[in-house]
C-alpha positions as CSV (number, residue, x, y, z in Angstrom):
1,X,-26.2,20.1,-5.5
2,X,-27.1,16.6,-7.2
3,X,-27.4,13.6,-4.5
4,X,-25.4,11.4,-6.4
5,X,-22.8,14.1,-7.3
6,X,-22.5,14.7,-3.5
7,X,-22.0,11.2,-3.1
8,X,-19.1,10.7,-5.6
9,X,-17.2,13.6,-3.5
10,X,-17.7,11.9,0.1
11,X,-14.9,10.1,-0.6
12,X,-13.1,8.1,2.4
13,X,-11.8,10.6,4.8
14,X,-9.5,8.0,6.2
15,X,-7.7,7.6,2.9
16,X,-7.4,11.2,2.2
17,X,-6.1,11.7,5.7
18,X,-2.8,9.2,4.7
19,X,-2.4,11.0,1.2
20,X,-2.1,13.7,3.6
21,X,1.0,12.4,6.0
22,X,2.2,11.0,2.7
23,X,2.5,14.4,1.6
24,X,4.0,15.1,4.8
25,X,6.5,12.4,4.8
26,X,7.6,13.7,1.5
27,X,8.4,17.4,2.9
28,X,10.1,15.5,6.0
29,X,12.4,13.3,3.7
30,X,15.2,16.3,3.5
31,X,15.2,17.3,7.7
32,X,14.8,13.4,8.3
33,X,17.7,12.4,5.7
34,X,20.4,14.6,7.7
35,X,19.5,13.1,10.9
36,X,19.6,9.1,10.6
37,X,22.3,7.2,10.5
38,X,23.5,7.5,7.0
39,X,24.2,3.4,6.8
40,X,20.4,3.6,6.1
41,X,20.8,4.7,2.8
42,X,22.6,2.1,2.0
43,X,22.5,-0.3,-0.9
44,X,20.6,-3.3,1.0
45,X,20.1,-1.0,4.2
46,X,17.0,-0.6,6.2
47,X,15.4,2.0,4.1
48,X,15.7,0.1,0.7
49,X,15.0,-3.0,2.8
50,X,11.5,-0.8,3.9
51,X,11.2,-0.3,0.3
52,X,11.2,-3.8,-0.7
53,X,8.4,-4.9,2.3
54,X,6.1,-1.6,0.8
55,X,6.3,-3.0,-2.8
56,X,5.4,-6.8,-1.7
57,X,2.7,-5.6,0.6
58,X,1.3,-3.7,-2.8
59,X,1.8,-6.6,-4.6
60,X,0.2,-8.9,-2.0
61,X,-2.8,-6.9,-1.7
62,X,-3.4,-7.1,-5.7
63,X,-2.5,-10.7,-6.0
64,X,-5.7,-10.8,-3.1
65,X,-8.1,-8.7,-4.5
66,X,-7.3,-10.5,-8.0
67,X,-8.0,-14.0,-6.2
68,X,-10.9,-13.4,-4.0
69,X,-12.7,-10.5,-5.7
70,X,-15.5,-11.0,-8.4
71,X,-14.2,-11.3,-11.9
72,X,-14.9,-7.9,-12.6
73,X,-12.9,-4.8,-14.2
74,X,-11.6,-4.3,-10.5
75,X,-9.8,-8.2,-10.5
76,X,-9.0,-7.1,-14.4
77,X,-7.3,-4.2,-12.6
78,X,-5.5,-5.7,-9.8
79,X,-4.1,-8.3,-12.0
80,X,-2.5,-6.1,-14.5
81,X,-0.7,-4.4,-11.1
82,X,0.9,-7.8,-10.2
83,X,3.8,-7.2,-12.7
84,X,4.5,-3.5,-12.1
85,X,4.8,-4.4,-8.5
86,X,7.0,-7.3,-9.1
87,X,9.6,-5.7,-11.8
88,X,9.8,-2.8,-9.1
89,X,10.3,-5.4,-6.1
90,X,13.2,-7.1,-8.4
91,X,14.3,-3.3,-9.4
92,X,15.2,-2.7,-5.7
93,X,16.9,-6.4,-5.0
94,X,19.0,-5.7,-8.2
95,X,16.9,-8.1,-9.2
96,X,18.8,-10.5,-6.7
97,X,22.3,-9.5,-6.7
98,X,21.5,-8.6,-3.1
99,X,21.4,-11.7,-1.6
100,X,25.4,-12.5,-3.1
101,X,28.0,-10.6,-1.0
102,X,28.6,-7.7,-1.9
103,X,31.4,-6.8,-4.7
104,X,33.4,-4.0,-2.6
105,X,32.9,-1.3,0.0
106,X,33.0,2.5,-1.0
107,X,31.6,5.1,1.3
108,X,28.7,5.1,0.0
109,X,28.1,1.7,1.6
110,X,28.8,-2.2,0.4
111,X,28.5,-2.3,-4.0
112,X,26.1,-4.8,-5.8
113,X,25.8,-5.3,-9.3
114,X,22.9,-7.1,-11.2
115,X,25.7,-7.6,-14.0
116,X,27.6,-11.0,-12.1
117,X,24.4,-12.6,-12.7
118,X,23.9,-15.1,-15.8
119,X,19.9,-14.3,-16.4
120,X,20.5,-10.3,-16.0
121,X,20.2,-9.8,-20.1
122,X,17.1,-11.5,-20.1
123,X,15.6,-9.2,-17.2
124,X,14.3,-6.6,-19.7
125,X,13.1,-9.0,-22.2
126,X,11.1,-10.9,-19.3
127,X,9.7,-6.9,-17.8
128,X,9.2,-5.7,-21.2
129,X,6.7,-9.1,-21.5
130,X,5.4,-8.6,-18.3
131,X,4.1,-5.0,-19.5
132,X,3.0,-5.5,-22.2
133,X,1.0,-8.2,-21.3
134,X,-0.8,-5.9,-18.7
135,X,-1.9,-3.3,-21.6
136,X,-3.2,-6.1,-23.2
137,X,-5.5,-7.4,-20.6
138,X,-6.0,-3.8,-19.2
139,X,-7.3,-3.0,-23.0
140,X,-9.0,-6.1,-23.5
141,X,-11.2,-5.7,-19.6
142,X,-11.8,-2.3,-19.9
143,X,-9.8,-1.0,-17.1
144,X,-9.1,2.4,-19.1
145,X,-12.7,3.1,-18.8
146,X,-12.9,2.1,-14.9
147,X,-10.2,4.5,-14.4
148,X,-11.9,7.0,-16.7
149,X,-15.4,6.4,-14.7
150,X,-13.2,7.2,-11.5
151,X,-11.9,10.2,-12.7
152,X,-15.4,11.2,-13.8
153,X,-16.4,10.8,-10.2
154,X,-14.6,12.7,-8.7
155,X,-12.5,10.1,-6.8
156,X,-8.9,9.3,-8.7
157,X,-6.0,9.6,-5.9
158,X,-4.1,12.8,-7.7
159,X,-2.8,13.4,-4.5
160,X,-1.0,10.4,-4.6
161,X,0.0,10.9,-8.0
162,X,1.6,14.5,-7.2
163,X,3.8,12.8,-4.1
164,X,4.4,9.9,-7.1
165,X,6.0,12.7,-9.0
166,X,7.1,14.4,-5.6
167,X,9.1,11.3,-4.6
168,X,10.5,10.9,-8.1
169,X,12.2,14.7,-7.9
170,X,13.4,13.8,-4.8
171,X,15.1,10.7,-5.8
172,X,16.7,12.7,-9.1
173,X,18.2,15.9,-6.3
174,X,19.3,12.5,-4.2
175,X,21.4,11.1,-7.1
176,X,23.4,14.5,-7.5
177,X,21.3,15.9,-10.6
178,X,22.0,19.6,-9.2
179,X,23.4,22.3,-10.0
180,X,27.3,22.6,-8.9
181,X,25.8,25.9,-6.3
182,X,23.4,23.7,-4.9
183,X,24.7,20.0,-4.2
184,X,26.2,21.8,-1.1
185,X,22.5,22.2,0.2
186,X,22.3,17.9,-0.2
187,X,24.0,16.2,2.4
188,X,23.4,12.6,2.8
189,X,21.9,12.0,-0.6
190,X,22.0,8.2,-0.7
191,X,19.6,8.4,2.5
192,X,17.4,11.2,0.8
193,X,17.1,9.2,-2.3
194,X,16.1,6.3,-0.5
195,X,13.6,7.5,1.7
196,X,12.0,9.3,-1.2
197,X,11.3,7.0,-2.7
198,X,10.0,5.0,0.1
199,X,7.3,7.8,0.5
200,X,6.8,7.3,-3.4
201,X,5.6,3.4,-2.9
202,X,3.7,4.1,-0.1
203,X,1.7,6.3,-1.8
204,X,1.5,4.3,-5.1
205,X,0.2,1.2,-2.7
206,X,-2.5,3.9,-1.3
207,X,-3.4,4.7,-4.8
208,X,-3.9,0.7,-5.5
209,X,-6.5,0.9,-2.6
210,X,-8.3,3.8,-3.9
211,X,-8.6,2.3,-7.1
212,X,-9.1,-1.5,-6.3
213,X,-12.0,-0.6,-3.7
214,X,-14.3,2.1,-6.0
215,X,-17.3,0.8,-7.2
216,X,-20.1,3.5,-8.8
217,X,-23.2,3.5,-7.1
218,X,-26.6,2.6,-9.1
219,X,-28.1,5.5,-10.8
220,X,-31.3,6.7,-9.1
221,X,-33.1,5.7,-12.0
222,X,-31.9,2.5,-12.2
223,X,-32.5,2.3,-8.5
224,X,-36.4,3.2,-9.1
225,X,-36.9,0.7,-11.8
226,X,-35.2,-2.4,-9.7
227,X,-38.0,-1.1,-6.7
């Protein structure tokens, strides 16, 4: 085997380790979701509230590698993140309705609605900005081809990309999108929607790691001619 190829498939064991108990957590969500309290699933409950703290720390943890790392296609990188994890932190606060009291009580929990508020039809206007101006920058820094080098090596998180998707089915059987025969087999699907999803950031903020912290080695050639 090539040296260098051996190299590019050492990847961190600790970091495939957690895309392991992601993976995990994601099988657990169902057993897990018919034993908590259901109040968790609530809209503002702990789990969304555990949602909210994953997405900041993501977006922490970009904002820092975009500050304090060299301005490279990495820092090109963990600034066009900033905005995805800032439209999906105001996603989950109904992009602040949460912090008004609530409009009613059902028993699905308390009801808030991102309509009461006066800048709410400007929200996609502002997100749809906010994207596009991270395709823009991403094009312009060449983070398609640092993510296309990755994948070359051997060391793009598609784990975390399969629990990604994994989380996303959940959420859809959590919201009822079942078969009449099978809702039945779904009890507590606020709480299973919630905590899917949950396991969904988590592993989106481990794929940010992955991502923000690989750098290629030198070629041995290159290596050879710098001696």
């Amino acid at each position: 085997m090539n040296p260098l190829s051996a190299q590019f498939d050492r990847i961190d064991p600790r970091r495939i380790y957690l895309q392991r108990f992601l993976l995990l957590c994601l099988f657990l969500c169902y057993p897990l979701s018919r034993m908590v309290p259901v109040a968790w699933g609530w809209e503002n409950g702990v789990v969304e509230n555990t949602q909210v703290v994953v997405l900041l720390a993501g977006l922490f943890f970009a904002a820092r590698a975009w500050l304090r790392g060299p301005n490279d296609v990495r820092s090109a990188l963990a600034l066009c993140a900033i905005p995805i994890w800032m439209i999906l932190a105001g996603r989950e606060l109904s992009w602040g309705a949460v912090f008004l009291p609530p409009l009613g009580f059902t028993p699905d929990g308390p009801v808030y609605s991102s309509s009461i508020l006066s800048y709410r039809p400007a929200v996609p206007f502002v997100a749809g900005l906010l994207v596009l101006a991270s395709l823009v920058i991403g094009w312009r820094r060449g983070v398609h081809r640092h993510l296309k080098n990755i994948v070359a090596h051997r060391a793009f998180p598609w784990l975390c990309v399969l629990i990604v998707l994994g989380a996303a089915l959940g959420s859809t059987i959590g919201e009822g999108h079942l078969p009449s025969f099978a809702r039945d087999l779904v009890k507590r699907s606020e709480v299973l929607e919630e905590m899917a999803e949950c396991v969904g950031y988590l592993a989106m903020v481990t794929a940010q790691s992955v991502l923000l912290r690989f750098k290629a080695p030198a070629l041995a050639g290159a290596r050879t001619v710098e001696a």
